[in-house]
C-alpha positions as CSV (number, residue, x, y, z in Angstrom):
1,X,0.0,0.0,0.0
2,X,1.4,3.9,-0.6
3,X,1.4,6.1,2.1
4,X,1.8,10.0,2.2
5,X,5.3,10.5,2.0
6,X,7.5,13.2,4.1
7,X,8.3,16.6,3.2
8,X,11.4,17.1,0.8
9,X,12.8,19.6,-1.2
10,X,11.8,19.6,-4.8
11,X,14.0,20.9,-7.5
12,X,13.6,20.4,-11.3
13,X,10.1,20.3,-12.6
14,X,8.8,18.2,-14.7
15,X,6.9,19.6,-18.3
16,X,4.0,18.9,-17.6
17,X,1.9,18.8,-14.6
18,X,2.4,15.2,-12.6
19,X,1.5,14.0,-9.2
20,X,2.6,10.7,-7.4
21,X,-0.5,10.4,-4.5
22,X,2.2,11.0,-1.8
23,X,0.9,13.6,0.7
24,X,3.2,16.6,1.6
25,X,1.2,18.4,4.0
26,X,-2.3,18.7,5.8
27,X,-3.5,22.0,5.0
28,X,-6.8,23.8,6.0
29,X,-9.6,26.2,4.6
30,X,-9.0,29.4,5.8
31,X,-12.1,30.7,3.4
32,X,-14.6,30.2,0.9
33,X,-16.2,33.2,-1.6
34,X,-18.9,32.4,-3.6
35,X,-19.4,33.4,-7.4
36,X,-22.0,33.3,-9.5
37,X,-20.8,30.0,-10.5
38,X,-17.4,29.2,-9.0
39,X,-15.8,29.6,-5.8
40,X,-12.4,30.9,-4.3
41,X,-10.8,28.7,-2.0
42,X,-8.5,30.0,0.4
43,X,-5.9,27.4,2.0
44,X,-3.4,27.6,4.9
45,X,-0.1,25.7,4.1
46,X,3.7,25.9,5.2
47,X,5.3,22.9,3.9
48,X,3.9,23.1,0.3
49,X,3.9,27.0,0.4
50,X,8.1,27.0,0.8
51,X,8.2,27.0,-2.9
52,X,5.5,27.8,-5.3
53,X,4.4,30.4,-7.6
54,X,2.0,32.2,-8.8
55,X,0.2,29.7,-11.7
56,X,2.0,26.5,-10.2
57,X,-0.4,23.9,-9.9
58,X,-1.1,21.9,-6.5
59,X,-3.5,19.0,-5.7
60,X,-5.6,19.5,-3.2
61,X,-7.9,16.8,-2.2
62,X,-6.5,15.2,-5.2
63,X,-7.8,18.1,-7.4
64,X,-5.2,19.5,-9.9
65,X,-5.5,23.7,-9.2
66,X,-4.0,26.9,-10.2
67,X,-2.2,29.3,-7.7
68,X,-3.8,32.3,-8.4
69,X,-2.5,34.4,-5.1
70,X,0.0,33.3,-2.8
71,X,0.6,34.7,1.1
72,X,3.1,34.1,4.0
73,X,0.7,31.4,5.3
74,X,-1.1,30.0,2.5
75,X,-2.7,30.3,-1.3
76,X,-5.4,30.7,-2.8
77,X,-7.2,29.0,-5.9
78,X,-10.6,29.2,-8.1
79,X,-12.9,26.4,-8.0
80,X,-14.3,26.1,-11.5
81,X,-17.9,24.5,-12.8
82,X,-16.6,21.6,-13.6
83,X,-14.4,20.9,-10.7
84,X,-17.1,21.6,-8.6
85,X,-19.7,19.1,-10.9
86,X,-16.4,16.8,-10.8
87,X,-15.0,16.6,-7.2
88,X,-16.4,17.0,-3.6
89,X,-14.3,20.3,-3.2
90,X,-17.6,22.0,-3.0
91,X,-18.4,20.4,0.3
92,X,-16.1,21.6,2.2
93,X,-15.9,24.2,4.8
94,X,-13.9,26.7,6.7
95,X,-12.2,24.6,8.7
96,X,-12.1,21.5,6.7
97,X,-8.6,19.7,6.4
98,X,-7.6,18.9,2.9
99,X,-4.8,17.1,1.3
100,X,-1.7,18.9,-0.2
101,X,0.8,18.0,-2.7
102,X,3.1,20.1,-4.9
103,X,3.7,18.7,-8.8
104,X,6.2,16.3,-9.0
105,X,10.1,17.6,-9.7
106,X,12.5,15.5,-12.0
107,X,14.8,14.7,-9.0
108,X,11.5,13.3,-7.5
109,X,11.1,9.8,-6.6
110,X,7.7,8.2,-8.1
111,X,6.8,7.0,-4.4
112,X,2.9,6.3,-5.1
113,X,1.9,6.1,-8.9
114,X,1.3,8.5,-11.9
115,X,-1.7,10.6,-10.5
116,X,-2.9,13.6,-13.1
117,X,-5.1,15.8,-10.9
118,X,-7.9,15.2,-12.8
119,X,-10.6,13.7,-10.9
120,X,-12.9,11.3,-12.5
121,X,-15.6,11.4,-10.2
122,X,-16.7,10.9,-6.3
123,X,-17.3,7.4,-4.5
124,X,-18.9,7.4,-1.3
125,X,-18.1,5.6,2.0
126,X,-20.1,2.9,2.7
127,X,-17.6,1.0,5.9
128,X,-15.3,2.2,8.0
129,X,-13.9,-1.3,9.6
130,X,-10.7,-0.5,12.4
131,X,-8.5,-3.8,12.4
132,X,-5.4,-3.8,14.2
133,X,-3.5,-0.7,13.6
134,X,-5.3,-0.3,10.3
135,X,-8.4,1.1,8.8
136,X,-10.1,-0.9,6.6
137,X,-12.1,1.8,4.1
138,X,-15.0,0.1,1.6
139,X,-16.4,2.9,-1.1
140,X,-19.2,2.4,-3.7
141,X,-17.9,3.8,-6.6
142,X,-20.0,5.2,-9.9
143,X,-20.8,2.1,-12.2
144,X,-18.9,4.1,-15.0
145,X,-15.9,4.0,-13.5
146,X,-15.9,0.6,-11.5
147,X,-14.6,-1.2,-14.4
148,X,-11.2,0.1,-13.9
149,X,-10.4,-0.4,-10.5
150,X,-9.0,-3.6,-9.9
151,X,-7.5,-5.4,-6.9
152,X,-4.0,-4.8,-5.9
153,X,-4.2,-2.1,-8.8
154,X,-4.1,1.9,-7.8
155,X,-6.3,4.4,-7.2
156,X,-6.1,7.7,-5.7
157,X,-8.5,9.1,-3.5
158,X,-8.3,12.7,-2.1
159,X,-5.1,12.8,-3.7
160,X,-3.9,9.9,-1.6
161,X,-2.1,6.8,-3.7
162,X,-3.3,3.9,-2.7
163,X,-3.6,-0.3,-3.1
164,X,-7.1,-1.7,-3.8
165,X,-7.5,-4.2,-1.8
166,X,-11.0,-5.8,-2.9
167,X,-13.8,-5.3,-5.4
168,X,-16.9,-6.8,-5.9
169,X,-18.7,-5.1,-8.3
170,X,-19.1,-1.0,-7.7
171,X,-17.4,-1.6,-4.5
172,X,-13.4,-1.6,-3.5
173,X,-11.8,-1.6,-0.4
174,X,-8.5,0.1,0.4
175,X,-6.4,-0.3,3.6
176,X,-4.4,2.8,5.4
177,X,-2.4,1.7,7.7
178,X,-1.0,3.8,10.8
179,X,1.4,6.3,9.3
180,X,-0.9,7.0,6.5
181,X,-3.6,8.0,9.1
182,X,-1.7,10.1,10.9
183,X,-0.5,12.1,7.6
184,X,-3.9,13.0,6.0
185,X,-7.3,14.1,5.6
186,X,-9.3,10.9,4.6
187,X,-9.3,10.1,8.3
188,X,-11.8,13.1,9.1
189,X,-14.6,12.1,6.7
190,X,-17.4,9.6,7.9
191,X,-19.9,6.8,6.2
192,X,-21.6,8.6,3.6
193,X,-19.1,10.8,2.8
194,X,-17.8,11.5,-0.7
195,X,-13.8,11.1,-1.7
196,X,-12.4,12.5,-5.1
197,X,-11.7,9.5,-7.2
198,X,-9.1,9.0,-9.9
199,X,-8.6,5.7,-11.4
200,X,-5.1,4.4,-12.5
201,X,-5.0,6.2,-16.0
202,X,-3.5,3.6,-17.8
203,X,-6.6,1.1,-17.9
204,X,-8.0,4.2,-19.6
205,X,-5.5,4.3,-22.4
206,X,-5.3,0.4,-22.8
207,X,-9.8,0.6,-23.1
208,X,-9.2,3.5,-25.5
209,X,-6.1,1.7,-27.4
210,X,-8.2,-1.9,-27.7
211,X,-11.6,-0.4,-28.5
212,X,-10.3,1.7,-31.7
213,X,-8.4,-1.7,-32.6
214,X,-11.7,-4.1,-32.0
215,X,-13.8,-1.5,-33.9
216,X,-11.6,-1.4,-36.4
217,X,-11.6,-5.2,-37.2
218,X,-15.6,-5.8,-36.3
219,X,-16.3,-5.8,-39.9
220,X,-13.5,-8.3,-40.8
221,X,-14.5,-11.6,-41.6
């Protein structure tokens, strides 16, 4: 299973915009302003605010988001239409304890897996199940998007990389052992609940890749 990983200093970035699922900090929401359809999120940081910029991108709750203004104790970022239609980011409150992470530097190591930002959809708790030192989490995810979670494969969830454990149908389980509880936000949330989901993008490509190839030999005899 991944866990959130420790602070560390991050040099060289990468091109593009890249994530690994390894925590860096537990931040909270210092305020919320409300558009018309959109919504600024203010969030209070020190690990993760050491080094970014204005226009970086940071995941929070496993959301890929744009800097837009930057302080001695925190940023602040704008919560689009479809990141509210997409995520649960529009749930939370001031207050509310979200999961940080910077993008991933070249010098980086790839502790978790490849994680984009770009969140597929919500799941919902359905179990919360303590066993040992443990906690055993079982989610009901949306039918669309069941099909490419499978076990011992990745998911993230609020930005956190982790093992699947199960699945039966639209449900999985996942597994955060000690550490992991103590270094994020996941722990705060409750039966019912919705988490940010991201399935493992590569079971996307390999669907995409083998459906152009099957439809392009249905008609050959």
């Amino acid at each position: 299973m991944m866990e959130a990983g420790a602070p560390g200093v991050r040099k060289t970035r990468f091109g593009g915009v890249v994530f690994t699922g390894i925590v860096e900090e537990v931040g909270a929401v210092r305020e919320l302003v409300q558009h018309a359809d959109s919504i600024t999120l203010s969030v209070g940081a020190q690990t993760v605010r050491g080094d970014l910029s204005l226009g970086d991108s940071v995941s929070v709750n496993g959301a890929c988001l744009t800097i837009t203004s930057l302080d001695d104790d925190g940023f602040t970022v704008g919560l689009a239409p479809e990141t509210l239609r997409r995520t649960s980011l529009g749930d939370v409150s001031i207050g509310s304890r979200v999961n940080l992470e910077r993008a991933l530097r070249a010098s980086d190591r790839l502790g978790g897996h490849i994680v984009q930002g770009h969140v597929d959809g919500v799941a919902r708790i359905v179990q919360l199940q303590p066993e040992g030192d443990s906690l055993r989490v079982s989610m009901e995810a949306p039918a669309d998007l069941a099909r490419y979670i499978v076990e011992k494969g990745f998911v993230a969830l609020d930005g956190i990389s982790l093992t699947v454990t199960e699945r039966v149908g639209t449900r999985f389980g996942v597994a955060l052992i000690a550490y992991t509880q103590g270094h994020v936000a996941l722990v705060d949330k409750k039966v019912g609940d919705a988490v940010n989901l991201e399935v493992d993008v590569l079971a996307k490509y390999v669907e995409s890749i083998l459906g152009d190839r099957l439809g392009s030999t249905s008609g050959t005899p």
